[in-house]
C-alpha positions as CSV (number, residue, x, y, z in Angstrom):
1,X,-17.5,-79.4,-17.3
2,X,-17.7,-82.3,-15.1
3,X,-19.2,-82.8,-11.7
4,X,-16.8,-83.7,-8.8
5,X,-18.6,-86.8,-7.7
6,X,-17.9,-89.3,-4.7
7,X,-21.2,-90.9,-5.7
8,X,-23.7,-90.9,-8.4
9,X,-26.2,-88.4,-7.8
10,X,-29.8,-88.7,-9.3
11,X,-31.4,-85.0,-10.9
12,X,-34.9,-86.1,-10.3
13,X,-38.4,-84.3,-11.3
14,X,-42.0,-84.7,-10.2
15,X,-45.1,-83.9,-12.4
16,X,-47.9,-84.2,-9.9
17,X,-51.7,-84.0,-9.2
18,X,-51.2,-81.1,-7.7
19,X,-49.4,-78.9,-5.2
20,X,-50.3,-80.4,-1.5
21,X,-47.3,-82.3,-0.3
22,X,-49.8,-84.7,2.2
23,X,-52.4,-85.6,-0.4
24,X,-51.2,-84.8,-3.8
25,X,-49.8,-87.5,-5.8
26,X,-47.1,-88.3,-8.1
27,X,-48.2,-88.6,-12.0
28,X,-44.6,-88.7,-14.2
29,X,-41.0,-89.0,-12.7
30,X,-37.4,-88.7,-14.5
31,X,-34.5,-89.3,-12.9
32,X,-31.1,-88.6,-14.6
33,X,-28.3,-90.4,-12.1
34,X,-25.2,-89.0,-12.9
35,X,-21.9,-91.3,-12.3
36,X,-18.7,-90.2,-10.9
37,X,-16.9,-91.0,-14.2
38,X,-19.8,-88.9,-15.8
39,X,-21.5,-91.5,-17.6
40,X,-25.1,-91.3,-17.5
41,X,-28.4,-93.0,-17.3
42,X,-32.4,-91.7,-16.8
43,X,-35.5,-93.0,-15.9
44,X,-38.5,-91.7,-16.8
45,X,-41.9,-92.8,-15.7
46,X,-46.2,-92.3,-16.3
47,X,-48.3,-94.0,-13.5
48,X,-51.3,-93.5,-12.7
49,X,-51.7,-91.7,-9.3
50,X,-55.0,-93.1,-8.3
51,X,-56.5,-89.5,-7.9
52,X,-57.9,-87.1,-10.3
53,X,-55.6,-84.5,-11.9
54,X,-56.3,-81.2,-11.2
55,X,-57.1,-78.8,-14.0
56,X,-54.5,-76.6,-13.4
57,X,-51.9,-79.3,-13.2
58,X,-53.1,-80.6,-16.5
59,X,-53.1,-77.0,-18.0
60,X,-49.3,-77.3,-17.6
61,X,-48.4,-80.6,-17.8
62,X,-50.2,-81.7,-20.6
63,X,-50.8,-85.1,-18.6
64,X,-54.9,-85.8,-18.3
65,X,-56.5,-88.5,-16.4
66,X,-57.2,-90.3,-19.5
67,X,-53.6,-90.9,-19.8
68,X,-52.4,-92.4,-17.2
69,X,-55.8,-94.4,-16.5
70,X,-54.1,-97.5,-17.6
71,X,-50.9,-97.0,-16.3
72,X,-49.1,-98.8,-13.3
73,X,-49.0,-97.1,-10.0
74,X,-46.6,-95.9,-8.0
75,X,-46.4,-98.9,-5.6
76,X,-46.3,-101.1,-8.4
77,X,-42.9,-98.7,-9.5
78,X,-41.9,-98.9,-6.0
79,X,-39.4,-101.3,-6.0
80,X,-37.9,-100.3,-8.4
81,X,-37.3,-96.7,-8.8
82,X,-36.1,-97.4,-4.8
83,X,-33.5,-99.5,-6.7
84,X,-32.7,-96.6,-9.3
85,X,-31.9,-94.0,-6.4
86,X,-30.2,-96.4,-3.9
87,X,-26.6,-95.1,-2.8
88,X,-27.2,-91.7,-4.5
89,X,-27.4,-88.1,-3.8
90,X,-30.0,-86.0,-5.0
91,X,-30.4,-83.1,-7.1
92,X,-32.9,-81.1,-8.2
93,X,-34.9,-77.2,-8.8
94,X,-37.0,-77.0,-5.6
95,X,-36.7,-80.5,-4.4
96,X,-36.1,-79.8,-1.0
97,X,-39.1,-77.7,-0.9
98,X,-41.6,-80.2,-3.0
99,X,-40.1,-83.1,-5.1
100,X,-38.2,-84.7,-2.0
101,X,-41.0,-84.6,0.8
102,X,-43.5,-85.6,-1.7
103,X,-41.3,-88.5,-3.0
104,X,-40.9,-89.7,0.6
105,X,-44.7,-89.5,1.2
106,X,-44.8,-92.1,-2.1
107,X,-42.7,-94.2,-0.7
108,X,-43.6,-94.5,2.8
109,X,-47.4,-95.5,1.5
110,X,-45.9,-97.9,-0.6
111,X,-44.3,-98.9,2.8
112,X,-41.1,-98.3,1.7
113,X,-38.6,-96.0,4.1
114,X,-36.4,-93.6,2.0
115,X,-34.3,-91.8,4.0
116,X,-32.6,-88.9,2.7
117,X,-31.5,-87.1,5.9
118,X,-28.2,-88.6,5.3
119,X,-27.8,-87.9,1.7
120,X,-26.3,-84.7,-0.1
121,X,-28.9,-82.9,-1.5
122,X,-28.4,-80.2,-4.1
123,X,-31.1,-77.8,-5.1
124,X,-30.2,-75.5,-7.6
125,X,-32.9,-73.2,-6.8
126,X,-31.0,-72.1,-3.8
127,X,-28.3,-71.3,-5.7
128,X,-29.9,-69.0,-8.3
129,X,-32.3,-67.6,-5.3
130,X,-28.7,-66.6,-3.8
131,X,-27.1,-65.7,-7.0
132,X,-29.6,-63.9,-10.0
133,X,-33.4,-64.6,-8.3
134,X,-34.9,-65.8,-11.6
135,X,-36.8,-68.6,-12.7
136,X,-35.7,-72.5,-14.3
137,X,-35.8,-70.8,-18.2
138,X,-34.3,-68.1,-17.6
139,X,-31.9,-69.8,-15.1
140,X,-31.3,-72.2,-18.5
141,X,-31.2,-69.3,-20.6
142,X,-28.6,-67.0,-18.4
143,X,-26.1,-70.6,-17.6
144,X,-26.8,-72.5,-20.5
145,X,-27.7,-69.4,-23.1
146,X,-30.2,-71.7,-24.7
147,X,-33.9,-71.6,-24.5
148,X,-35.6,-74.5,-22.4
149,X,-38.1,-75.9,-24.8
150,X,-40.7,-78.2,-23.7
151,X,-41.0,-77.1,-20.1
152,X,-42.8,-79.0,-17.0
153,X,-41.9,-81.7,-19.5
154,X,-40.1,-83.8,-16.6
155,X,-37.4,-85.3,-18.1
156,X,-36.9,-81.4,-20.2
157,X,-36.5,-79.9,-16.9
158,X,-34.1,-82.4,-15.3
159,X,-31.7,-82.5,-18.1
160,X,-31.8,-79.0,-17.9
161,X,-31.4,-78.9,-14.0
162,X,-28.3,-81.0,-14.4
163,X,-27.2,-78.6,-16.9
164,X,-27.6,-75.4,-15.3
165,X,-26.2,-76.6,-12.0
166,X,-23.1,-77.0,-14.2
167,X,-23.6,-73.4,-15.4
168,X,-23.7,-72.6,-12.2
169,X,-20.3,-74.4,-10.7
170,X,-18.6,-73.0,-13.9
171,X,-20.1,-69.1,-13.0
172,X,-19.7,-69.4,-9.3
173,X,-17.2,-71.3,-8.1
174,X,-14.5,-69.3,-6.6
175,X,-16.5,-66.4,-6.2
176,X,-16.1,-64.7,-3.0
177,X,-19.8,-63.8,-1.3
178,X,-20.8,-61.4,1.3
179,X,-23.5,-62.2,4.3
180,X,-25.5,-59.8,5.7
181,X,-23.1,-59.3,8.6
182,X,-20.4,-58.5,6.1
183,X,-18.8,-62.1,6.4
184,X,-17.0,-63.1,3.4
185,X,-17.0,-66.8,1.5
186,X,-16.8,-68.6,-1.3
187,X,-19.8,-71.0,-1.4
188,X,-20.1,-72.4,-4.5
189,X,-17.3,-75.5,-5.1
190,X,-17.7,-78.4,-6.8
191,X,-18.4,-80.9,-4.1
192,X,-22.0,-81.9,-3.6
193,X,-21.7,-81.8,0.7
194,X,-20.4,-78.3,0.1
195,X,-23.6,-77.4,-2.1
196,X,-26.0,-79.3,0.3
197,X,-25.2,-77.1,2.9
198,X,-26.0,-74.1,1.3
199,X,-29.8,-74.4,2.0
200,X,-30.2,-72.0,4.9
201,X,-32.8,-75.3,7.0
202,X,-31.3,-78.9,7.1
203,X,-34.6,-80.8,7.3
204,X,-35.2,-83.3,9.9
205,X,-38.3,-84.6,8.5
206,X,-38.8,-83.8,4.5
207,X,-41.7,-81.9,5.0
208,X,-39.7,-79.3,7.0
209,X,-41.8,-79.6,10.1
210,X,-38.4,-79.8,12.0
211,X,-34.9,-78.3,10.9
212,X,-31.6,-78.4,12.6
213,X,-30.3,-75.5,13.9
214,X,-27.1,-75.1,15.8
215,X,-26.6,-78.6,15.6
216,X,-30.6,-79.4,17.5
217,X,-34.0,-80.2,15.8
218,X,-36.5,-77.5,16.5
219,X,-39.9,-77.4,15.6
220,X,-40.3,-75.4,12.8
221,X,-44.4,-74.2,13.0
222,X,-46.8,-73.8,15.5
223,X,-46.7,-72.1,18.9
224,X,-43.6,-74.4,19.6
225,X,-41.7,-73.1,16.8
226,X,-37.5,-72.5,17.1
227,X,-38.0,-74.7,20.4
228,X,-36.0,-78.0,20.7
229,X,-38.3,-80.8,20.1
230,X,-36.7,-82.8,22.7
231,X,-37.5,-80.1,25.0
232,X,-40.9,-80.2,24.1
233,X,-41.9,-83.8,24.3
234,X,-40.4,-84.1,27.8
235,X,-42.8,-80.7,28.8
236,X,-45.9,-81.0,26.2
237,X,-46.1,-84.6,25.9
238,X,-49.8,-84.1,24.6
239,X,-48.4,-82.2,21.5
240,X,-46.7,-85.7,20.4
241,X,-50.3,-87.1,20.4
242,X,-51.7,-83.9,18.7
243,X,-49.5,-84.7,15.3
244,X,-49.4,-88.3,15.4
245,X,-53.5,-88.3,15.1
246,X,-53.7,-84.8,12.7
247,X,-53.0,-84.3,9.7
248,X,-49.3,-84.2,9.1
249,X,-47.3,-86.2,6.8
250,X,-46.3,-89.5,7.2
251,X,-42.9,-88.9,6.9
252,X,-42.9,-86.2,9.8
253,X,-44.8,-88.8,12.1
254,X,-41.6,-91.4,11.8
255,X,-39.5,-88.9,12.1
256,X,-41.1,-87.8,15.4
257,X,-41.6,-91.2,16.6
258,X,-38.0,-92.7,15.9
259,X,-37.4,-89.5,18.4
260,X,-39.7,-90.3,21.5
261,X,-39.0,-94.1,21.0
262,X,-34.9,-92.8,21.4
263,X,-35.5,-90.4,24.0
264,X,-37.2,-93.4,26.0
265,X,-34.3,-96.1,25.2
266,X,-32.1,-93.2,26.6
267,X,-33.7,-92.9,29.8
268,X,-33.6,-96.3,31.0
């Protein structure tokens, strides 16, 4: 089948150092952007992250320091795998929750802004979570009925991503679906805005520190947690200083800031 597209939208995979979204880095990408008109092209990066691998990430990646010793960065990709995504939606398995705020945290110390808050962003995940509960082989296996060969591989896994997120359209859509209060839908379509909002937490920031609910950002941790954060930098203005000097992602401290430096343009 073929995706109803309005733009291209880029499958993208991370093989990393390791699993910390603030000081983990990035060690192989692959991007597969997919065009409207279903035409296709990938992009599929090494670099060296400028950190030791972690055993355990080596143990399934297959990637080891002496590998990528020699390889560019990711700065030195910057530019260009900016370039690659520009005036695309994303998809991915667990992106919201990993590739996407560790992306951003690339880019922003490459001093590049990507902004996805405005994007569609698919994660398949949250469709099988919602649907079968399984993992991405077996989600390959039950769509695709084929056996995903070469795993944590990441251009294996976004190719097969892209493919089981077509499983799932082909599966799901139409189906009607049930809520805990007994409310009937049909969530799945073939429209990537429509699959974006199926993650139950729009991200403010892409670490999740804030989400929107009914239509606010609230904090999403701490003791100010499901309270506007409006609210709480006009009452706690010390708890704006408290994450700007911590350790919190760099992608959560813009966020925060382009908020205080709004709220104070609004009240002159």
């Amino acid at each position: 089948m073929k995706l109803n597209l309005k733009k291209p939208i880029a499958f993208f995979d991370l093989e990393t150092t390791g699993l910390n979204l603030v000081t983990d880095r990035i060690v192989e990408i692959s991007i597969l952007k997919v065009m409207p008109d279903g035409s296709e092209e990938v992009y599929t990066k090494r670099m060296n992250p400028t950190i030791p691998i972690s055993a355990e990430a080596s143990a399934i990646t297959g990637i080891y320091d002496e590998d990528v010793k020699d390889l560019p960065t990711f700065k030195d990709l910057s530019v260009e795998i900016f370039e690659f995504l520009k005036g695309c939606d994303l998809g991915g398995y667990n992106l919201l929750r990993f590739d996407v705020p560790l992306l951003t945290e690339e880019f922003l110390r490459a001093e590049i802004e990507y902004d996805s808050s405005d994007l569609n962003i698919v994660d398949a995940q949250v469709i099988f979570h919602m649907m079968e509960k399984r993992t991405l082989s077996a989600a390959y296996k039950f769509y695709c009925d084929k056996e995903l060969d070469n795993a944590h591989s990441a251009e294996a896994d976004v190719r097969a991503t892209y493919d089981v997120l077509k499983g799932q359209i082909e599966r799901y859509e139409g189906v009607a679906v049930k809520d805990g209060k007994g409310n009937e839908s049909i969530p799945v379509q073939n429209d990537m805005k429509a699959l974006t909002e199926l993650a139950p937490n729009r991200f403010v920031d892409s670490h999740g520190r804030m989400v929107w609910k009914n239509g606010v950002e609230v904090f999403n941790f701490g003791k100010h947690k499901n309270k506007p954060v409006k609210d709480v930098l006009l009452n706690d203005k010390g708890y704006y200083d408290w994450i700007m000097k911590g350790e919190f992602a760099l992608s959560t401290k813009m966020v925060l800031r382009k908020m205080r430096m709004q709220m104070l343009k609004d009240s002159f």
